[in-house]
VOBA-339169 format. One record per residue (C-alpha): x, y, z; residue in one letter. Coordinates in pm, whole numbers, plus 50000, padded with zeros to 5 digits. Example, Ala and Ser with C-alpha at 12.3 -4.5 7.8 and 13.67 -1.06 7.14 Angstrom:
residues 2
51230 / 49550 / 50780 / a
51367 / 49894 / 50714 / s
end
This chain:
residues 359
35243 / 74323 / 01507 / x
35094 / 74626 / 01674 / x
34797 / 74576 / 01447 / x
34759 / 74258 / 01626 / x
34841 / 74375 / 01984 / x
34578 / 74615 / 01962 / x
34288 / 74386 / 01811 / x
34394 / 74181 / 02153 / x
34295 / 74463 / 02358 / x
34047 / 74550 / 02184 / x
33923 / 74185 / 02212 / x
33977 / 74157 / 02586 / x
33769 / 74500 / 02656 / x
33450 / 74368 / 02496 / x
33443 / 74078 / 02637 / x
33365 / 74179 / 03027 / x
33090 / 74386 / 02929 / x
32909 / 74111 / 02730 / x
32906 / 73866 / 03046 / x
32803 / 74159 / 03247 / x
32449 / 74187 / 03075 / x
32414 / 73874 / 03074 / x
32443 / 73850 / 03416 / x
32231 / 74102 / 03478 / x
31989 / 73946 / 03271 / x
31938 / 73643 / 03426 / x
31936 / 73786 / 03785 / x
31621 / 73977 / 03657 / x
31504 / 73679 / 03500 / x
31591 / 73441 / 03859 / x
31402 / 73779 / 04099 / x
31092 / 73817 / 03875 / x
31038 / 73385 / 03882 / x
31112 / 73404 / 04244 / x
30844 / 73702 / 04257 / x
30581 / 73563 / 04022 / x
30607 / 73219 / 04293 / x
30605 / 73419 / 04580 / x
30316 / 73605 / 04463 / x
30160 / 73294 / 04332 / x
30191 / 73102 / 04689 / x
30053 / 73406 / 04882 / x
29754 / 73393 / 04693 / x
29689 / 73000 / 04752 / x
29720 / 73055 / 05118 / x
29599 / 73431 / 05154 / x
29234 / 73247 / 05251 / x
29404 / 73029 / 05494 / x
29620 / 73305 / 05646 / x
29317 / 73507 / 05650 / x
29064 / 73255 / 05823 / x
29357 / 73169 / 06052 / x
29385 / 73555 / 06134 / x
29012 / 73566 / 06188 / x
29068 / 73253 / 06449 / x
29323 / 73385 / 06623 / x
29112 / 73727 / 06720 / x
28805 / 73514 / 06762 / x
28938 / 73283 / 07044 / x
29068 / 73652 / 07220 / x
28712 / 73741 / 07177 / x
28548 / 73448 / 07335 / x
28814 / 73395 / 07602 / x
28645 / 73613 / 07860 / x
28273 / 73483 / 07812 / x
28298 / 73138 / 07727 / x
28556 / 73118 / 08062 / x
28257 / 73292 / 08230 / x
28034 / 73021 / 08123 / x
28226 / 72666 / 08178 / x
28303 / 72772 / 08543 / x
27988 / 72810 / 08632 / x
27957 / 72461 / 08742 / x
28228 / 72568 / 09009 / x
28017 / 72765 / 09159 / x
27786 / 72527 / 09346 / x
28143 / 72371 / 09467 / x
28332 / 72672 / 09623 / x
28239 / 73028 / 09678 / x
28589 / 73147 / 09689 / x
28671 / 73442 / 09446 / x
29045 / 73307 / 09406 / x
28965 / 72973 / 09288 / x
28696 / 73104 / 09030 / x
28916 / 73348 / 08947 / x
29266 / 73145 / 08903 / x
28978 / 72926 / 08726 / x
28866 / 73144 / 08455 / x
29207 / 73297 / 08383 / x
29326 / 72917 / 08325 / x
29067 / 72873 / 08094 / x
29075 / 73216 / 07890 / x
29496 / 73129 / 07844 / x
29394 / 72770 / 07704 / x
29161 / 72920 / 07480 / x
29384 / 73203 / 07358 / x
29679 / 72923 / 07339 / x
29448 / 72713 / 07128 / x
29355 / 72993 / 06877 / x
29720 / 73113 / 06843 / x
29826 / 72687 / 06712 / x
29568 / 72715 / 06492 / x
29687 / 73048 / 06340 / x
30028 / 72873 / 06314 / x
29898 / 72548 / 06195 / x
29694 / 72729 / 05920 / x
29972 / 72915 / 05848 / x
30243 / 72632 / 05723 / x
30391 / 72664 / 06083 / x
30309 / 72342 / 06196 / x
30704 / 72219 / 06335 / x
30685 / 72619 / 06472 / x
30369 / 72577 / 06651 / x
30428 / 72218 / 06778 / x
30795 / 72444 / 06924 / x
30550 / 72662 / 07116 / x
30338 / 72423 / 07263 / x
30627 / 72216 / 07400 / x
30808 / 72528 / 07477 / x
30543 / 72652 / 07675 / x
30596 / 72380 / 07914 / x
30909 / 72411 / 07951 / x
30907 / 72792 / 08062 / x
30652 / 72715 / 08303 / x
30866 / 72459 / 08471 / x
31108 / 72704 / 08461 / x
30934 / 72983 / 08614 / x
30818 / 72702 / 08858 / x
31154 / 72663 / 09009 / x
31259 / 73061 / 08973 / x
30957 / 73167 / 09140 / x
30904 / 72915 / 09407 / x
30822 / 73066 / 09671 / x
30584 / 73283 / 09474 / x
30386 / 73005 / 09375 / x
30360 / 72841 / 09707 / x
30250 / 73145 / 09876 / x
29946 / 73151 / 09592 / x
29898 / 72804 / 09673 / x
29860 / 72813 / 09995 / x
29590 / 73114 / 09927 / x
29400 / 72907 / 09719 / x
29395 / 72634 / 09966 / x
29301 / 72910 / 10257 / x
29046 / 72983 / 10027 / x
28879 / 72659 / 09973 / x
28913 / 72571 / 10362 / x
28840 / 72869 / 10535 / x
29007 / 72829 / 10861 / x
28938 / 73173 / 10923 / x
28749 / 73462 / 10819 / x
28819 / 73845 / 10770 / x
28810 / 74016 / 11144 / x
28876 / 73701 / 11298 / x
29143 / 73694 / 11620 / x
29396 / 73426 / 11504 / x
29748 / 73346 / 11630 / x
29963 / 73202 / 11375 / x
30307 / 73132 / 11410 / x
30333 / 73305 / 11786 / x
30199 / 73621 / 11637 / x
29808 / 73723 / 11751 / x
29604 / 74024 / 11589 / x
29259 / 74037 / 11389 / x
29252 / 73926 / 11052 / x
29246 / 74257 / 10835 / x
29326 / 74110 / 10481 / x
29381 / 73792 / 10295 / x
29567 / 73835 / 09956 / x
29723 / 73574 / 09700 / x
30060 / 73673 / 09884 / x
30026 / 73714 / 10244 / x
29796 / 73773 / 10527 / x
29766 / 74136 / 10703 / x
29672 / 74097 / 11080 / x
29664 / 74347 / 11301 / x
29788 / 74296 / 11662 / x
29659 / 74445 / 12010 / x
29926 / 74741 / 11966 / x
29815 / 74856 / 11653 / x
30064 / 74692 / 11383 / x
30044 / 74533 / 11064 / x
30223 / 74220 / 11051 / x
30194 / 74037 / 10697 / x
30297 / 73680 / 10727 / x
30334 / 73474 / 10378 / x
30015 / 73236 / 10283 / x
30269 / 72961 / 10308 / x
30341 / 72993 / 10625 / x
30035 / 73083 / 10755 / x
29903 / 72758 / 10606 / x
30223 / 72493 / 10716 / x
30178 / 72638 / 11103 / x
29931 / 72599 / 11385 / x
29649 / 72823 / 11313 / x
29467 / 72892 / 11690 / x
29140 / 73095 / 11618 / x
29020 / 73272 / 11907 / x
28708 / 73410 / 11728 / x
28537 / 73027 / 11681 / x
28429 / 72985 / 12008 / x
28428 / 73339 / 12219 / x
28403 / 73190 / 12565 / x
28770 / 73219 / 12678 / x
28941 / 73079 / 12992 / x
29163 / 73330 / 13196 / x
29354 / 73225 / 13526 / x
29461 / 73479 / 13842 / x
29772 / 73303 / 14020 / x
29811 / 73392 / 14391 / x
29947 / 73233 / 14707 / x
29849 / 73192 / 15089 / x
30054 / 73160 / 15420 / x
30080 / 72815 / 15578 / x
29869 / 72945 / 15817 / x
29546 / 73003 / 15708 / x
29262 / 72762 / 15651 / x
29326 / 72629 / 15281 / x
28964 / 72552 / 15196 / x
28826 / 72895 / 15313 / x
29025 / 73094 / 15103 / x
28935 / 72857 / 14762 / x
28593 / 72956 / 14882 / x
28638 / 73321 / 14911 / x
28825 / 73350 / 14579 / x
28537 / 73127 / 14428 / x
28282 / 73357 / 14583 / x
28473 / 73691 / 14438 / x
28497 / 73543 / 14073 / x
28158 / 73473 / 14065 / x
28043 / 73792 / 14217 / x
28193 / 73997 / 13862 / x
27949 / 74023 / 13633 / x
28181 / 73964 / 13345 / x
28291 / 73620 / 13462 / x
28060 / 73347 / 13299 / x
27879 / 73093 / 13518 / x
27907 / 72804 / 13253 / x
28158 / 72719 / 13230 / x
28230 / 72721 / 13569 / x
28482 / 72910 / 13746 / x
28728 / 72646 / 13958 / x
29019 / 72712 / 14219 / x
29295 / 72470 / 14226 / x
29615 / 72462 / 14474 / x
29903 / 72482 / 14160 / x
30215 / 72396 / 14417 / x
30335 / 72411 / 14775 / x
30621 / 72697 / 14821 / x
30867 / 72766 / 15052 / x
30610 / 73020 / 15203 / x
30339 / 73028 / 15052 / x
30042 / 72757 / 14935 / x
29971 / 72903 / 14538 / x
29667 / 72840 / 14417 / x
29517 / 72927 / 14041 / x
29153 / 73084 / 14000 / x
29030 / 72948 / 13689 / x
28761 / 73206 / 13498 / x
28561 / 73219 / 13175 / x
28496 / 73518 / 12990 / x
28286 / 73643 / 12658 / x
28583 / 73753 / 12451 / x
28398 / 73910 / 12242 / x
28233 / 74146 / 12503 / x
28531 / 74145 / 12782 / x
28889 / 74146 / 12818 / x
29058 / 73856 / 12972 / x
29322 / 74021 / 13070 / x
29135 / 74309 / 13225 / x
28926 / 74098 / 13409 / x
29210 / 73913 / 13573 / x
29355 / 74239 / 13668 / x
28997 / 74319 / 13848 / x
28995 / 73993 / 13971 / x
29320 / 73990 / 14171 / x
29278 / 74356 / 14328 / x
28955 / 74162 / 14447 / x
29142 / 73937 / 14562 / x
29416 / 74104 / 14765 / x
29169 / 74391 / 14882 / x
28926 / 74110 / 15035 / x
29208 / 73866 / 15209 / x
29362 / 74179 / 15360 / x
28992 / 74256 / 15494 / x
28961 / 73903 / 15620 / x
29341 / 73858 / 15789 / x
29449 / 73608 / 15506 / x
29853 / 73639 / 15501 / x
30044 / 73671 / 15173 / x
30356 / 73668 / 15251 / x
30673 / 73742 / 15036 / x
30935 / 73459 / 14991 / x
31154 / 73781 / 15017 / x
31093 / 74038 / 15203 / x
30799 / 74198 / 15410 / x
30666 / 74544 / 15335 / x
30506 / 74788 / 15622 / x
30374 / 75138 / 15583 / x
30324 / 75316 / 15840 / x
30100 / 75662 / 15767 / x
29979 / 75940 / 16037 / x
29598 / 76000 / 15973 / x
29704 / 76376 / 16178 / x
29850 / 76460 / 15856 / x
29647 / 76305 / 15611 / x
29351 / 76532 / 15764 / x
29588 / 76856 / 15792 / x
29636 / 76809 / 15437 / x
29275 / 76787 / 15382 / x
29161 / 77095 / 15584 / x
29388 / 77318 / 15393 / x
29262 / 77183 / 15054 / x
28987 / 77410 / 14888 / x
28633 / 77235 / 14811 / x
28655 / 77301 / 14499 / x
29011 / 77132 / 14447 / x
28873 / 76854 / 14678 / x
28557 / 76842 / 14429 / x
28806 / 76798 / 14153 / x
29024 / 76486 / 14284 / x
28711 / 76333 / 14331 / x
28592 / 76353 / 13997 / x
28946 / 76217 / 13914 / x
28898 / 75971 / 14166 / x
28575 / 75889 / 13992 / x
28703 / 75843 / 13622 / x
29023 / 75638 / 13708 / x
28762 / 75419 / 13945 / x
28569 / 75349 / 13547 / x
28942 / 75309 / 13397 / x
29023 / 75051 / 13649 / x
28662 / 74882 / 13652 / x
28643 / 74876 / 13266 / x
28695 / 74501 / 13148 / x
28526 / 74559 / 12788 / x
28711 / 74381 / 12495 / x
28972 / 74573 / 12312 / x
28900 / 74403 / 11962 / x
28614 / 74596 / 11858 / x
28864 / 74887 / 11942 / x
29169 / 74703 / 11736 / x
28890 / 74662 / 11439 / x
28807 / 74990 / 11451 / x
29176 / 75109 / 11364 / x
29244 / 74874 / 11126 / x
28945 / 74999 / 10913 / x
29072 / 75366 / 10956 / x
29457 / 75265 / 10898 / x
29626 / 75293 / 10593 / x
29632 / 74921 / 10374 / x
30010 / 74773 / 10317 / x
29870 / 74525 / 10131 / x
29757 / 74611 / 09751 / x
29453 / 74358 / 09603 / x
29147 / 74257 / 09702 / x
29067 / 74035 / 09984 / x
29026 / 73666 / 09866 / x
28739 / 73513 / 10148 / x
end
């Protein structure tokens, strides 16, 4: 009986090692079919894989020039840089997208490729919505583009802000303003507002506002002010310069001298400041009242003094305050435009802005 027990064991210890090799043996035998097919399929489409290789870096290749070459035809439409070059960028994508489902169509990745196509349609509507505003601000640059409503160094006022056009980007619009700032406002809204170009036509009206007493002769002093506008050099004669009565106040008759200037060459600002020391210097000559709804104002000096003060001055000192004199008379006489002045800075200022101007 223990003859038999141990022929059992015996028995039972063989047997594992048996199914072992032969399980071993026909894992070799399933990894070297599964290599001899896998080697066997690479070599039927190694050629394909290859030429699809070859058209994948080929389309790269010929992105750039053949994108060059198809927008030429643009050209003789638009002259903007943006458009040709949102243009050409368009095209060298398609062209790269092209060569890559070809690569994946040669390859045996046709359900794959077909994925990337429609997926790539579905990211850009995507990125559409994420990056909204993004993409209407380049809109509206390619539309400013195309349209031109403006051009570089141009005085605008968009969106109650007024400066000289220093830059144009895809994003936003640098002007600079009459105090020396950069304000960038988004292409968007530069495009969706009231663009008011002040460079387009340089003649520019300017108005003094000033009132008479009740007493004086009505006509007479729309003459005189007529007469004074006319006399500055900077005022233009065509258009005309006009004085109209504006309203009837409690004390005074207000009237509104209507000028045009170059504003280009002269300030209109500066020349109504000329205009209405003219104005008050010649209808205190000629008795013309102004009165104040207010109050009245009289200044009484004592010319004993003024000339006391006067004798004891040295001529040399006296030399001097009339030099000063002199130079503040040019300050106050100087109506010359301040935007080749504002152009000036902006070329010497430092650019927010990075990229290249796009008109």
């Amino acid at each position: 009986m223990l003859g038999t027990l141990k022929s059992s064991v015996a028995l039972n210890n063989t047997t594992p090692i048996t199914d072992v090799i032969k399980v071993d043996t026909l894992s070799w035998n399933f990894f070297y079919e599964q290599g001899v097919q896998l080697l066997h399929v690479t070599a039927q489409i190694l050629p394909t894989l290859l030429l699809g290789i070859m058209l994948l870096v080929l389309s790269y290749l010929i992105s750039g020039p053949l994108s060059r070459l198809l927008i030429k035809p643009i050209d003789y439409m638009t002259d903007s840089k943006l458009v040709h070059l949102v243009i050409r960028r368009s095209i060298s994508t398609l062209i790269i997208l092209f060569g890559v489902y070809l690569f994946l169509r040669l390859a045996g990745l046709t359900q794959f490729a077909v994925a990337i196509m429609s997926g790539t349609g579905l990211i850009g509507l995507i990125l559409g919505f994420a990056f909204r505003d993004i993409a209407e601000n380049f809109i509206a640059s390619l539309l400013l583009s195309v349209q031109r409503p403006f051009k570089i160094d141009d005085v605008i006022e968009v969106d109650g802000r007024l400066g000289i056009v220093k830059k144009v980007t895809a994003r936003a619009t640098t002007l600079v303003d009459y105090d020396g700032n950069h304000i960038q406002i988004p292409n968007a809204t530069v495009y969706k507002n009231t663009i008011k170009n002040l460079t387009a036509n340089p003649k520019m009206r300017g108005k003094v506002e000033i009132g008479i007493g009740y007493d004086n002769d009505i006509r007479s002093a729309q003459t005189l002010a007529l007469d004074i506008a006319n006399q500055q050099n900077a005022v233009l004669s065509d258009p005309p310069a006009q004085v109209l009565i504006k309203n009837l106040g409690s004390s005074t008759i207000n009237f509104v001298l209507y000028f045009w200037v170059n504003s280009e060459q002269h300030s209109p600002l500066k020349v109504a400041s000329q205009l209405m020391r003219e104005l008050v210097n010649e209808f205190t000559k000629q008795n013309i009242s102004m009165p104040d709804d207010a109050r009245e104002r009289i200044i009484l000096t004592d010319p004993n003094e003024n000339a006391s003060s006067l004798e004891e001055k040295q001529p040399s000192q006296i030399q001097s305050e009339k030099s000063e004199t002199v130079e503040q008379t040019k300050t106050l006489d100087d109506v010359s435009s301040d935007t080749d002045e504002i152009r000036e800075q902006a070329e010497q200022s430092r650019d927010p802005e990075q990229g290249k101007n796009i008109i």
